[in-house]
N, C-alpha and C positions, 0 to 999 in steps of 0.2 A: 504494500500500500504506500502510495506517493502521496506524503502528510506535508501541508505548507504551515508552521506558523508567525504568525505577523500579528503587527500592530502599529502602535505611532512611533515606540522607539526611543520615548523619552526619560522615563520613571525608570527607581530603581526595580519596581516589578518586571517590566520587559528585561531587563537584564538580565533577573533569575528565572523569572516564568520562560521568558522568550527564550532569548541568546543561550544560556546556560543551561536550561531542559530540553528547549529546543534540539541544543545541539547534541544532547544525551542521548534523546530517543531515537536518533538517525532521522532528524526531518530536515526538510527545506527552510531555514531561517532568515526571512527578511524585510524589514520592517517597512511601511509605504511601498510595498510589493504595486506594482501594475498591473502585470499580465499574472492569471491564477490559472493559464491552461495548463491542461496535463496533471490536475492535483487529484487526489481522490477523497480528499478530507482536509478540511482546513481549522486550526487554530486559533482562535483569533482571541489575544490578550487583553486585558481590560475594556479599552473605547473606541469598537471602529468603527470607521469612518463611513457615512453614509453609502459613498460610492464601489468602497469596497464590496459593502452588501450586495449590493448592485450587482456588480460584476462576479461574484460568486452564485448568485443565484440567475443570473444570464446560463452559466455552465452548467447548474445545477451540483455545485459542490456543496456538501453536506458542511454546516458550520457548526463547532463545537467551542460554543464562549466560556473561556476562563475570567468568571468575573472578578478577579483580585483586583480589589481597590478599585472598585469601579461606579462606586457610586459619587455625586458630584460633593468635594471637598472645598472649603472648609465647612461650609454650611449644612450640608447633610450627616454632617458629624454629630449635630444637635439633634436630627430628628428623631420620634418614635418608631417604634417597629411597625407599628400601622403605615408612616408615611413610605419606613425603606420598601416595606413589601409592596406600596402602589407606584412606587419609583422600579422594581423590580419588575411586577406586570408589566408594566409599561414596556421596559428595555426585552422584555421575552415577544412581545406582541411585535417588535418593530425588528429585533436581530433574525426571531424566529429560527434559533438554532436545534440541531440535530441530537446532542445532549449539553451536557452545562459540567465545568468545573469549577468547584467550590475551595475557598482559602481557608475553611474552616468548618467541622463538622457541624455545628452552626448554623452555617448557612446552606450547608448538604442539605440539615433538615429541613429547612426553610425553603429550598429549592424542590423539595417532592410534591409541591402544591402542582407542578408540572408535568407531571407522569413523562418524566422526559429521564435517560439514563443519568446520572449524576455519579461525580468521582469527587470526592475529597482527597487533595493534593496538597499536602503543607508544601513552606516555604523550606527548601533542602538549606541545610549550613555552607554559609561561604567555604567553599573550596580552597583550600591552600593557606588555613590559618595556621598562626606559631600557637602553639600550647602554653598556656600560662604558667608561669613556673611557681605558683603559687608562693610567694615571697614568705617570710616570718611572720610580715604585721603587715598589717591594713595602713596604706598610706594613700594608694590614692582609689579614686572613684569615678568612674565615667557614664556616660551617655552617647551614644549613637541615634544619631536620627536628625531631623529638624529642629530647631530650638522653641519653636511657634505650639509644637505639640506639651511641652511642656505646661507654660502659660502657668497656672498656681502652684505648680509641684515646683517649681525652680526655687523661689525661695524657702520652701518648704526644705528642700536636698541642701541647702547651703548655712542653711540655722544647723540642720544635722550634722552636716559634717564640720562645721566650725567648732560646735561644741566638744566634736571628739579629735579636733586638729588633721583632720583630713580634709586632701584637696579634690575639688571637683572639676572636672576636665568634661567639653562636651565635643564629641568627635575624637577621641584620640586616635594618633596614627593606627594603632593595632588596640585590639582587645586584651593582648598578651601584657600587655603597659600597665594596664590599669589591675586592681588586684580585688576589684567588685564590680557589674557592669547593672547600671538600672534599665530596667525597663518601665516606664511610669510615661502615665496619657491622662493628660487633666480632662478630654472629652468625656461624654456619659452617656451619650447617643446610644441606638441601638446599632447604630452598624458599629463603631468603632469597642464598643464591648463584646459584640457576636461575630463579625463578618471579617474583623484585621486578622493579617494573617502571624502566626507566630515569630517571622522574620527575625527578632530580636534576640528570643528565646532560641531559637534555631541557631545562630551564631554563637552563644555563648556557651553552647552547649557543644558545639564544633571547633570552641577555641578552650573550652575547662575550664572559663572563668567564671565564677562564682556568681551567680546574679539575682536581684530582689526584683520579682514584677507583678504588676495589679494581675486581680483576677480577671483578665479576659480571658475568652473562649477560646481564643488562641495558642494563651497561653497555660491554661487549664488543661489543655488535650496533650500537649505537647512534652507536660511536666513529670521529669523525670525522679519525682518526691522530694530533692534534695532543694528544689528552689524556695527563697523565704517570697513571702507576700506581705505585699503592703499597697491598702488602699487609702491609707491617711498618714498625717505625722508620726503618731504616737507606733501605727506598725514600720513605717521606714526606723524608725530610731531602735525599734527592737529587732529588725532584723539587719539592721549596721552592727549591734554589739554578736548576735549570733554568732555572724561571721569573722567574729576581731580571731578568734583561735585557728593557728594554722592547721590542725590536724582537722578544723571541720572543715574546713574549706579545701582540705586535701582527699578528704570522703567525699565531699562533695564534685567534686573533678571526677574521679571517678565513674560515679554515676553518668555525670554530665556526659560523659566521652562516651561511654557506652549507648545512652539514648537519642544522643544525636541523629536528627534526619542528613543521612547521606544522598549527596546529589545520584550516584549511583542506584540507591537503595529506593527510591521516588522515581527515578526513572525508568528501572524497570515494572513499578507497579505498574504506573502512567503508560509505561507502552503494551503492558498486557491488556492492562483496559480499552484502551484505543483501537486494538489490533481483534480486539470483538466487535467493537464498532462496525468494523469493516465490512460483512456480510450485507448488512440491513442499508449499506450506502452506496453499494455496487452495482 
């Protein structure tokens, strides 16, 4: 089966959905694609573009949307699960895909209102991290992501960490650097607690570094027991001293390495899945 998938090309999702699974499962990878002859199933990553639709359904190539992050942001971050789910109808009545892939079991669920096949796909761990070498003592602390997501947890992580003389760093070079990594989202919405995908979780877990994150669905599903949670002050601060002892944080590693989503281990599921598809689009 000749699999295309595409998208806009922009987000760090197309990178790992796209580019990086893409290229796992033996597909065609190319973002703003033109010509879709000769495909026999097509991919299509978060938001595509009207015209694209068009021209796959000119061919009659069966489309299989991965909806990662694909509802409109920032604003729909706020909304209830009533609004995502008619923001969702919506986007099913107009892509009219073949089956659906889901960032979150979550949203698998929330997706069977469609009687259309569905696959729950986490976010596989960056490929090619350094393992943390879990230092003696807790000095510093990171964040990866946009700074914008934060929003009320920032100052919330810097009253914490000042008290206990740790430095907070957002973006560092590597995950290996820092020797706690958070995952924390001041949003409350329904999609951003059900529908985000573990990505955060998935990397920390691929690099051994120790990390505190909110109870999303994401990262609920994903948690390999040893992760602390905190959805306000009072749990970031109890789960910073947790982790002040190096032998927990070296139990902890552990774990983490072993539960890790491997880009490998995701793309075979994804291409087992896919490669049933293929009868019913032939």
């Amino acid at each position: 089966m000749n699999i295309l998938v595409t998208g806009r090309g922009k987000s760090g999702s197309w990178q790992i959905r796209g580019e990086q699974l893409g290229a796992a499962i033996g597909a065609h990878v190319e973002a703003n694609i033109n010509s879709v002859k000769g495909f026999d199933l097509a991919v299509v990553v978060k938001r595509p573009r009207d015209d694209l639709l068009e021209r796959l359904r000119q061919r009659s190539i069966p489309v299989v949307w991965d909806i990662v992050d694909a509802w409109p942001q920032p604003h729909g971050n706020e909304w209830t699960r009533e609004e995502c789910l008619l923001w969702l109808d919506a986007q099913v009545d107009k892509i009219k895909p073949f089956a659906l892939v889901a960032a979150t079991k979550a949203m698998a669920v929330d997706c069977e209102r469609y009687d259309l096949p569905v696959l729950f796909v986490p976010h596989h761990a960056r490929p090619g991290q350094r393992i943390n070498p879990i230092r003696a003592r807790v000095k510093r602390v990171g964040y990866e992501g946009g700074e914008q997501y934060l929003n009320g947890w920032r100052g919330k992580i810097e009253r914490a960490c000042a008290e206990r003389g740790l430095q907070f760093e957002i973006n560092p070079a590597s995950l290996a650097d820092v020797d706690v990594v958070l995952a924390l989202r001041d949003q409350t919405g329904y999609a951003p607690r059900n529908w985000k995908s573990g990505v955060k979780l998935a990397n920390a877990q691929g690099s051994g570094t120790p990390c505190i994150v909110g109870r999303e669905a994401g990262y609920v599903e994903l948690s390999t027991s040893v992760e602390c949670w905190a959805d306000d002050e009072a749990e970031l601060a109890v789960a910073l001293d947790e982790l002040a002892p190096q032998y927990i944080r070296q139990a902890a590693q552990i774990a983490m390495l072993d539960g890790a989503p491997s880009l490998e281990g995701v793309a075979r599921a994804y291409q087992s899945w896919l490669s049933k598809l293929a009868p019913s689009s032939s």
